[in-house]
C-alpha atoms as a printed R data frame, in Angstrom:
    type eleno elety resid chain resno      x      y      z
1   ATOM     1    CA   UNK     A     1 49.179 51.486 50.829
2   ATOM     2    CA   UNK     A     2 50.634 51.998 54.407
3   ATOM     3    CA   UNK     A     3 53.379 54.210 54.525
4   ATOM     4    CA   UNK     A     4 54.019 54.388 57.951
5   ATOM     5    CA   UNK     A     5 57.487 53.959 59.841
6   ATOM     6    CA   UNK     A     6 59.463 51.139 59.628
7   ATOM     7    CA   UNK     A     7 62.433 50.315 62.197
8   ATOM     8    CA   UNK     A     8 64.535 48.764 59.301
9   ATOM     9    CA   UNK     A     9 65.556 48.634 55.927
10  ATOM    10    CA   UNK     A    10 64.465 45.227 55.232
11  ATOM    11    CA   UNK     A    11 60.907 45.864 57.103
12  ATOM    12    CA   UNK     A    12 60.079 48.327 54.518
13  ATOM    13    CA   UNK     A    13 61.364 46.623 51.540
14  ATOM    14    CA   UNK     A    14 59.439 42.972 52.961
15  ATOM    15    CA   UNK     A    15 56.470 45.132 53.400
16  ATOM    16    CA   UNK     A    16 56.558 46.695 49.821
17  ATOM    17    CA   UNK     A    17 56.901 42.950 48.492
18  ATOM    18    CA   UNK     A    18 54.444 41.471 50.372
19  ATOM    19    CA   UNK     A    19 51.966 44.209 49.398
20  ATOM    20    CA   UNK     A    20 52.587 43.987 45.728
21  ATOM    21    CA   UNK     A    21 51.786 40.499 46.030
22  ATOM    22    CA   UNK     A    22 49.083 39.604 48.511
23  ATOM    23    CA   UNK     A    23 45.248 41.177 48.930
24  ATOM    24    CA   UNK     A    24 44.728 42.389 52.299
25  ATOM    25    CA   UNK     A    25 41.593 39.959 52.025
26  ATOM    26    CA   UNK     A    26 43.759 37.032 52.474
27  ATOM    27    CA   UNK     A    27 44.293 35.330 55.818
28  ATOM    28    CA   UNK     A    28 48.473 35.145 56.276
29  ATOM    29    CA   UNK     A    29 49.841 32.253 58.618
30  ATOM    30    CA   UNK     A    30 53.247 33.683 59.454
31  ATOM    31    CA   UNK     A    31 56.010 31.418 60.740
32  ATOM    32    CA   UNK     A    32 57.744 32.157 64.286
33  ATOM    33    CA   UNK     A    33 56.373 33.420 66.791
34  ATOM    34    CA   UNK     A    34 54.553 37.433 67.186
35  ATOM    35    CA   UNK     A    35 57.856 39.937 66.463
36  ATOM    36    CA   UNK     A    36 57.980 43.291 65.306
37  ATOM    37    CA   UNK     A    37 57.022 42.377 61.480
38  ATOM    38    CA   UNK     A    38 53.820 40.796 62.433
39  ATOM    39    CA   UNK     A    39 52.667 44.227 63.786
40  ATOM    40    CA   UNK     A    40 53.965 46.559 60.736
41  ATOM    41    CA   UNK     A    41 51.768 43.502 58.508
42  ATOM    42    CA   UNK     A    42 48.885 44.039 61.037
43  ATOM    43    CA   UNK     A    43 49.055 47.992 60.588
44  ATOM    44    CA   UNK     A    44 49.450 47.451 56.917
45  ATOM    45    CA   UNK     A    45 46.124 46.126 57.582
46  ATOM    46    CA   UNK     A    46 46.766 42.130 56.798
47  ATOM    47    CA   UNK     A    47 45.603 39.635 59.000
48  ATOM    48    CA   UNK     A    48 47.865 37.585 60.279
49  ATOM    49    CA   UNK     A    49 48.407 34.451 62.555
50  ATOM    50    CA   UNK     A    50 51.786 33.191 63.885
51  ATOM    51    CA   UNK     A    51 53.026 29.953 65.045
52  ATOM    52    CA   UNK     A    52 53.542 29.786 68.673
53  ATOM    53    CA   UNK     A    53 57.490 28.926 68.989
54  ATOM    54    CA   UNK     A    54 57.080 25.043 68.320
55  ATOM    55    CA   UNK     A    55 60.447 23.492 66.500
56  ATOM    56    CA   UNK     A    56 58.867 23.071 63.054
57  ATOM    57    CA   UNK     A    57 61.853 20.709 62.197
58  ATOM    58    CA   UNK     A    58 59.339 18.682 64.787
59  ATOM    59    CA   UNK     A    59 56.207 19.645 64.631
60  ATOM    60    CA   UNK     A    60 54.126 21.044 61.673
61  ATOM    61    CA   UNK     A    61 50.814 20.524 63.117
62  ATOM    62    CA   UNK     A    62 50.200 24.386 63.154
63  ATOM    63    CA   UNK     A    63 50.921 24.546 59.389
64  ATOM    64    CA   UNK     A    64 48.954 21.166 58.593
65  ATOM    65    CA   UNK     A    65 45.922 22.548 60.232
66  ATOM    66    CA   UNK     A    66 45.747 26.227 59.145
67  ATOM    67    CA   UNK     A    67 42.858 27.944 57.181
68  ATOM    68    CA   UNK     A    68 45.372 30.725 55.863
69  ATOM    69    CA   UNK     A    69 45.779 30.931 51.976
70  ATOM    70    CA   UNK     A    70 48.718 32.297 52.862
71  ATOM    71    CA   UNK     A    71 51.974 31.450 54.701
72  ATOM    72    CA   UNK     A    72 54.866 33.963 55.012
73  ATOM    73    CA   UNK     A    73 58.375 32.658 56.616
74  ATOM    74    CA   UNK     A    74 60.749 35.492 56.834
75  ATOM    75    CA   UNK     A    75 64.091 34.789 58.155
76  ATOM    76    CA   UNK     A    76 63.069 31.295 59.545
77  ATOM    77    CA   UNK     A    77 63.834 28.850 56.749
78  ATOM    78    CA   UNK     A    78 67.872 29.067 57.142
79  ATOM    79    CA   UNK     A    79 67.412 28.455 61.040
80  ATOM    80    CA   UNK     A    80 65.245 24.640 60.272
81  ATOM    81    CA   UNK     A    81 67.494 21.663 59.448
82  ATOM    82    CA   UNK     A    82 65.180 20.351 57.231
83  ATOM    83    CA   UNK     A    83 62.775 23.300 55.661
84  ATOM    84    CA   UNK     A    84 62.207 21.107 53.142
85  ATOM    85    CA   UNK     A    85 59.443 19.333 55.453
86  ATOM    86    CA   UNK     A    86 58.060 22.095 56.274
87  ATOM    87    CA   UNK     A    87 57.559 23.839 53.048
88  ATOM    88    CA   UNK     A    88 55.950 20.296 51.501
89  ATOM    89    CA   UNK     A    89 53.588 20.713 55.057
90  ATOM    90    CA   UNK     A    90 52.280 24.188 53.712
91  ATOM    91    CA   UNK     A    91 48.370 23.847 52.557
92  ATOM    92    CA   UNK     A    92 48.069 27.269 51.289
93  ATOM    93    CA   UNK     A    93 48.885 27.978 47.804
94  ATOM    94    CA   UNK     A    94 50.788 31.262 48.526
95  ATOM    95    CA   UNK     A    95 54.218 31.851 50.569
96  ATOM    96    CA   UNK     A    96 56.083 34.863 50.472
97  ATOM    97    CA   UNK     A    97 59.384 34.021 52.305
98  ATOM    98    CA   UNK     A    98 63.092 35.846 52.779
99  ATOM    99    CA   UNK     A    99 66.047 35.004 53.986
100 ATOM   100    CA   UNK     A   100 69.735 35.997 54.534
101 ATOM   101    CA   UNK     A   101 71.679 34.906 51.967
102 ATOM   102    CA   UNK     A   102 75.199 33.504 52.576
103 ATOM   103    CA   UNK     A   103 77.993 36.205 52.283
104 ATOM   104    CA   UNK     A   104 81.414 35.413 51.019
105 ATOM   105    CA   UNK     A   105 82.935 37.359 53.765
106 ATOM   106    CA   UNK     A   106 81.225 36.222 56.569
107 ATOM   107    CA   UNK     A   107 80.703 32.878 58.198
108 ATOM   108    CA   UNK     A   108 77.391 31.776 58.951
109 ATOM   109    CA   UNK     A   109 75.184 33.083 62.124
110 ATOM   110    CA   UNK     A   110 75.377 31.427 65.482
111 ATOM   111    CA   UNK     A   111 74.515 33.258 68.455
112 ATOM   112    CA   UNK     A   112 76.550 32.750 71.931
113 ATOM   113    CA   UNK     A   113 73.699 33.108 73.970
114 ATOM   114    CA   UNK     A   114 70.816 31.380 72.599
115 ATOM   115    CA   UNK     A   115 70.852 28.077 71.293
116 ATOM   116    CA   UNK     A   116 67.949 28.494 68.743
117 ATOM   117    CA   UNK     A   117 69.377 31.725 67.711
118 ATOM   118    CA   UNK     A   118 71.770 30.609 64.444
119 ATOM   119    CA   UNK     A   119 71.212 29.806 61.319
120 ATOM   120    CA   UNK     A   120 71.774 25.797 60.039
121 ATOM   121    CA   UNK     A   121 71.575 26.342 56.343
122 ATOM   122    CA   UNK     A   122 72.766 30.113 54.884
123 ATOM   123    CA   UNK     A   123 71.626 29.538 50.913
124 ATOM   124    CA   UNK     A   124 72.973 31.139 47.658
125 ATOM   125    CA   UNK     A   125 70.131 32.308 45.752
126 ATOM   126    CA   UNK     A   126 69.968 29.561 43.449
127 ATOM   127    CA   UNK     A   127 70.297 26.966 46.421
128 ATOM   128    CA   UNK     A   128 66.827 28.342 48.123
129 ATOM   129    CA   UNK     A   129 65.505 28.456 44.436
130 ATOM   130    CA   UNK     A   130 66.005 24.768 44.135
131 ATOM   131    CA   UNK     A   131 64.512 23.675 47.430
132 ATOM   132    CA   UNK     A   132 61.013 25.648 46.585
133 ATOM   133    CA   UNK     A   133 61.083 24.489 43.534
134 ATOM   134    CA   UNK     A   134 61.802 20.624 44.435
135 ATOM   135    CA   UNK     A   135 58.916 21.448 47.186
136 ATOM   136    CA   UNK     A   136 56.658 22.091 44.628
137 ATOM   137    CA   UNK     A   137 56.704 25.999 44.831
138 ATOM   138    CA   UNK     A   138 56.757 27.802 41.498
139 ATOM   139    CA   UNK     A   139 58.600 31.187 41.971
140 ATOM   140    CA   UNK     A   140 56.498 34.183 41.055
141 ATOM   141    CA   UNK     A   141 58.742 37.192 41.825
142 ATOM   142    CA   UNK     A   142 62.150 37.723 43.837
143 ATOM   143    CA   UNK     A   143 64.595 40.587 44.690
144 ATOM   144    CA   UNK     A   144 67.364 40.570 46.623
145 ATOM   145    CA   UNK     A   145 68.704 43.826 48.530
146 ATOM   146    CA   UNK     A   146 72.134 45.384 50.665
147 ATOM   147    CA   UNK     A   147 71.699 45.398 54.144
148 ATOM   148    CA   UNK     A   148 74.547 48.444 55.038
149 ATOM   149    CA   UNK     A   149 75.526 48.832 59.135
150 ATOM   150    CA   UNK     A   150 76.916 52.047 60.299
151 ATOM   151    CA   UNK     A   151 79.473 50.678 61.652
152 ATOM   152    CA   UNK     A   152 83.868 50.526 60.727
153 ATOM   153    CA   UNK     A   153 85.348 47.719 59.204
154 ATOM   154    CA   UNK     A   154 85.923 45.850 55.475
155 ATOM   155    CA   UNK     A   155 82.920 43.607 56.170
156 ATOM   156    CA   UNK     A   156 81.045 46.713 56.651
157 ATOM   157    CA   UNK     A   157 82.144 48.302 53.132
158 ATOM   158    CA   UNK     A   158 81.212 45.014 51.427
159 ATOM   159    CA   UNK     A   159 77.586 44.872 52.881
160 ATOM   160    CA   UNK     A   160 77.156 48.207 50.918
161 ATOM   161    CA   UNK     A   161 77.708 46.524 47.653
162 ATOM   162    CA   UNK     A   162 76.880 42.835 48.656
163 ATOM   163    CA   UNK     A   163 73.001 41.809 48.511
164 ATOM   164    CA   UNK     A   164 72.161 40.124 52.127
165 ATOM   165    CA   UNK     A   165 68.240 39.589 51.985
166 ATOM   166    CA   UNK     A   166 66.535 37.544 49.308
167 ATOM   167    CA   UNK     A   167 63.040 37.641 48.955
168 ATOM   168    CA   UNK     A   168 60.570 35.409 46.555
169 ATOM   169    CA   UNK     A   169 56.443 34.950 46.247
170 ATOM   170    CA   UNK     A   170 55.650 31.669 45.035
171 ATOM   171    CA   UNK     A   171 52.642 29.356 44.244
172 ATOM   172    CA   UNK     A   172 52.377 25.980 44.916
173 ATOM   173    CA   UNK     A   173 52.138 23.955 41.408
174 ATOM   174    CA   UNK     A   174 49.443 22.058 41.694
């Protein structure tokens, strides 16, 4: 298994689940465009495609056509106004996908600079369960972790205790 260095938290822990779950043999189509991730996958010797930056909410025509037997989304799903599209789109029978779960104490994302950058849907657990499941997704495995900061503040105490990143691997029911 590659144990090299990850930047983040969450990078190691996504690794570690995707790992557990898919052979290295098996051709990943990851949503969003090349970032970090894709190269720790790559190192961790998966081979791996993205999307090019197209609004999926739009345009699934680089899901519909894919070869990959596999189709990882992390982070992306809460950013689409309708994922639901795009996770009925999906051809390959495997998805590992993560996202940030919606925090009590926090409203949800929006950046003040980017337009694309916030997030249209933050889900509880049971919420994201529901939408892979009515997408015909079966859930395999999930775990949810903290995501602590080093910085001052109550928010900052609760993210210690308070899971922030869900994860799942499901199969589409055929």
């Amino acid at each position: 298994m590659y144990e090299g260095k990850f930047p983040h938290k969450r990078y190691k822990l996504t690794f570690q689940f995707l790992n557990k779950h898919i052979p290295k043999e098996e051709k990943i189509l990851d949503l969003g465009v090349s970032n970090p991730f894709t190269k720790v996958m790559e190192k961790g010797g998966f081979t791996v495609k993205n999307t090019i930056g197209e609004d999926l909410d739009e345009d699934t025509s680089a899901i519909v056509k894919s070869d990959a037997t596999v189709v990882t989304a992390f982070e992306i799903f809460e950013h689409l106004l309708s994922p639901y599209t795009v996770l009925k789109s999906i051809k390959a029978d495997k998805l590992v996908a993560s996202i940030p779960l919606r925090l009590w104490f926090a409203s949800a994302y929006r950046s003040k600079t980017d337009k694309w950058d916030r997030h249209y849907h933050e889900f509880e657990d049971w919420q994201f369960d529901w939408l892979l499941e009515k997408a015909g997704w079966k859930i395999i495995d999930r775990r949810k972790w903290t995501n602590p900061t080093k910085k001052l503040g109550i928010r900052t105490i609760l993210r210690y205790f308070t899971k922030r990143y869900y994860i799942v691997y499901a199969e589409k029911i055929k």
